[in-house]
Biotite code that builds the C-alpha atoms (Angstrom):
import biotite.structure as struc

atoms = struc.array([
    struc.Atom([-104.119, -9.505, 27.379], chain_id="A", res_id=1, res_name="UNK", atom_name="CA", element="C"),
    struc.Atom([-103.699, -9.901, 23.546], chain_id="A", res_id=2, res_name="UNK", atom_name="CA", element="C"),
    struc.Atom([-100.667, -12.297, 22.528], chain_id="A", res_id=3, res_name="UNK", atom_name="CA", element="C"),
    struc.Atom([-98.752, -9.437, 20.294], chain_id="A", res_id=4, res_name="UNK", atom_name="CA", element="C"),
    struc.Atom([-95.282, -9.397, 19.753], chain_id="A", res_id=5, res_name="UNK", atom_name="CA", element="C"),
    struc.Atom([-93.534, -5.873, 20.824], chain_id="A", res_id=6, res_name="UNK", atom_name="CA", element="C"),
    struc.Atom([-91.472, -4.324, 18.179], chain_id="A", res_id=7, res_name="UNK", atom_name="CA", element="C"),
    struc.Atom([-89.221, -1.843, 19.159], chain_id="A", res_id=8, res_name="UNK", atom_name="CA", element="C"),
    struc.Atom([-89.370, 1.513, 16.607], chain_id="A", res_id=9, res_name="UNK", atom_name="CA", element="C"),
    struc.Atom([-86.112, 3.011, 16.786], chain_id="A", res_id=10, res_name="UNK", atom_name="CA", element="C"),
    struc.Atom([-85.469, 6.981, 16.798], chain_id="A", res_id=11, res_name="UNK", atom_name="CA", element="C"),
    struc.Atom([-84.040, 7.099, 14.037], chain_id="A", res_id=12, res_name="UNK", atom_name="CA", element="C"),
    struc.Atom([-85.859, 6.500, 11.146], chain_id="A", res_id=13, res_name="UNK", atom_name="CA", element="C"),
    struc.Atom([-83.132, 6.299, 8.654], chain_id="A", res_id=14, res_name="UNK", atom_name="CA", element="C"),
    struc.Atom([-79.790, 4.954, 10.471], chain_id="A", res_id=15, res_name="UNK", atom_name="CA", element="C"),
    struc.Atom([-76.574, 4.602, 8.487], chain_id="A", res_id=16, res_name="UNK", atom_name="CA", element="C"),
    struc.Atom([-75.405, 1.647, 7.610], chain_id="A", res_id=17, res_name="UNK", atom_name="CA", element="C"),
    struc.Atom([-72.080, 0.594, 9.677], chain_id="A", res_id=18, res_name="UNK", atom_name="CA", element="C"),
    struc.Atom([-68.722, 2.115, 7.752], chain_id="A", res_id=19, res_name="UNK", atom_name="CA", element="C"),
    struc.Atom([-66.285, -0.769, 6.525], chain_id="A", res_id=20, res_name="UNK", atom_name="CA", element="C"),
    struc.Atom([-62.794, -0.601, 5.807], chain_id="A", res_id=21, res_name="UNK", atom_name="CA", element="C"),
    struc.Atom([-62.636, -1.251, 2.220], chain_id="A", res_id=22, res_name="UNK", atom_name="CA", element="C"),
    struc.Atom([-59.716, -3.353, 0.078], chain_id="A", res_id=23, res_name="UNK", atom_name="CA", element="C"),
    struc.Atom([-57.947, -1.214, -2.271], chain_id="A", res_id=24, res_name="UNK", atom_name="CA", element="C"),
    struc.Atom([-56.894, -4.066, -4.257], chain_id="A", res_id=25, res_name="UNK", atom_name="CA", element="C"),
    struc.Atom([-60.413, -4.972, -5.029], chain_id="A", res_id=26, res_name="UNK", atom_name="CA", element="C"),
    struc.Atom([-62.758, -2.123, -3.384], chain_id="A", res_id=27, res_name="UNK", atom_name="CA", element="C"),
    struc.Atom([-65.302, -4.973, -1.799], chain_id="A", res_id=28, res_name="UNK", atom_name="CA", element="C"),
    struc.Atom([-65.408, -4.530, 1.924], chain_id="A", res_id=29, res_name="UNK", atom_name="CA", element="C"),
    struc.Atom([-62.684, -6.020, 3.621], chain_id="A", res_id=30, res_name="UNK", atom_name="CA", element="C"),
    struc.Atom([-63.391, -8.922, 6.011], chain_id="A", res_id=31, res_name="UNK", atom_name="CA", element="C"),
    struc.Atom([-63.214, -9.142, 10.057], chain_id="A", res_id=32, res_name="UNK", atom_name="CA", element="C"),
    struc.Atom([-60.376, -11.032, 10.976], chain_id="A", res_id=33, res_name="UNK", atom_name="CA", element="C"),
    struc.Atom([-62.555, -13.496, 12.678], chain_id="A", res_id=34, res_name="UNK", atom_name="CA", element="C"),
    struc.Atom([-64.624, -14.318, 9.047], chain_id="A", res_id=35, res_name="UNK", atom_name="CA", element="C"),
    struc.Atom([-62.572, -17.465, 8.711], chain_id="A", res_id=36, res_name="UNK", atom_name="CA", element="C"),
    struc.Atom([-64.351, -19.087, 12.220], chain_id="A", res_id=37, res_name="UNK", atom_name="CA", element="C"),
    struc.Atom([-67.510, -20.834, 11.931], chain_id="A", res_id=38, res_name="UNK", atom_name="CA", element="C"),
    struc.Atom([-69.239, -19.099, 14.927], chain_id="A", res_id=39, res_name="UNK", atom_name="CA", element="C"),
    struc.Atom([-72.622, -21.339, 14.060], chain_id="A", res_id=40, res_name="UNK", atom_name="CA", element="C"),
    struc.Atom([-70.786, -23.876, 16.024], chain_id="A", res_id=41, res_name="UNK", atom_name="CA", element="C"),
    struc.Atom([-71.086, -24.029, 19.899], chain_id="A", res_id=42, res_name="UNK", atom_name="CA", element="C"),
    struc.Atom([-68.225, -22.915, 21.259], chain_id="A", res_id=43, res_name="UNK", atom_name="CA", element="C"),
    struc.Atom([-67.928, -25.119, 24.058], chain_id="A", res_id=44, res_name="UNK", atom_name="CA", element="C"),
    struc.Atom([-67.817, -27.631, 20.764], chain_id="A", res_id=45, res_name="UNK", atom_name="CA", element="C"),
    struc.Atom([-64.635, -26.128, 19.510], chain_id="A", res_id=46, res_name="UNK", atom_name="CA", element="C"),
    struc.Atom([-62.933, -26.358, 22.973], chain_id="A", res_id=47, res_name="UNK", atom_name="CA", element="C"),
    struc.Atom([-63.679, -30.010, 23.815], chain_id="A", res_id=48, res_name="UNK", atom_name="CA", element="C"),
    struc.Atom([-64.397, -31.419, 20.368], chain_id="A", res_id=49, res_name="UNK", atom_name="CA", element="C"),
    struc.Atom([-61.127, -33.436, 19.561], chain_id="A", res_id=50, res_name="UNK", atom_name="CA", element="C"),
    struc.Atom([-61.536, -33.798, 15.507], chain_id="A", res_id=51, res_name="UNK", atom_name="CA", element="C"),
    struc.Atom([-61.108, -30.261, 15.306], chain_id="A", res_id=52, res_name="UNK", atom_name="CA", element="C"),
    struc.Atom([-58.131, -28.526, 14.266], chain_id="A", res_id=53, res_name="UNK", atom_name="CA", element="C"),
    struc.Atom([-56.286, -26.496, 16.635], chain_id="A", res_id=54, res_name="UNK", atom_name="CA", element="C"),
    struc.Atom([-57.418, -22.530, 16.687], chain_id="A", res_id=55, res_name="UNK", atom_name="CA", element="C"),
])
């Protein structure tokens, strides 16, 4: 058995990019409402981690 990753080909060759709501103010691509969270951290972390400030 040879040690090769699988790579999945999709169907699609070509699929389109998600659509985002954009900012009329500024026409960039309006953020999530959840951009502001660091969701690198653990989130057990930001439950139990005192020093933090409250969600």
């Amino acid at each position: 058995m040879s040690e090769e990753p699988i790579v999945s080909i999709p169907s699609d060759p070509t699929p389109a990019p998600p659509a985002q709501p954009t900012d009329e103010k500024s026409g960039e691509a309006a953020r999530p409402r959840e951009a502001h969270l660091d969701l690198r951290m653990p989130i057990l972390e930001v439950l139990t981690n005192p020093n933090l400030p409250d969600l």
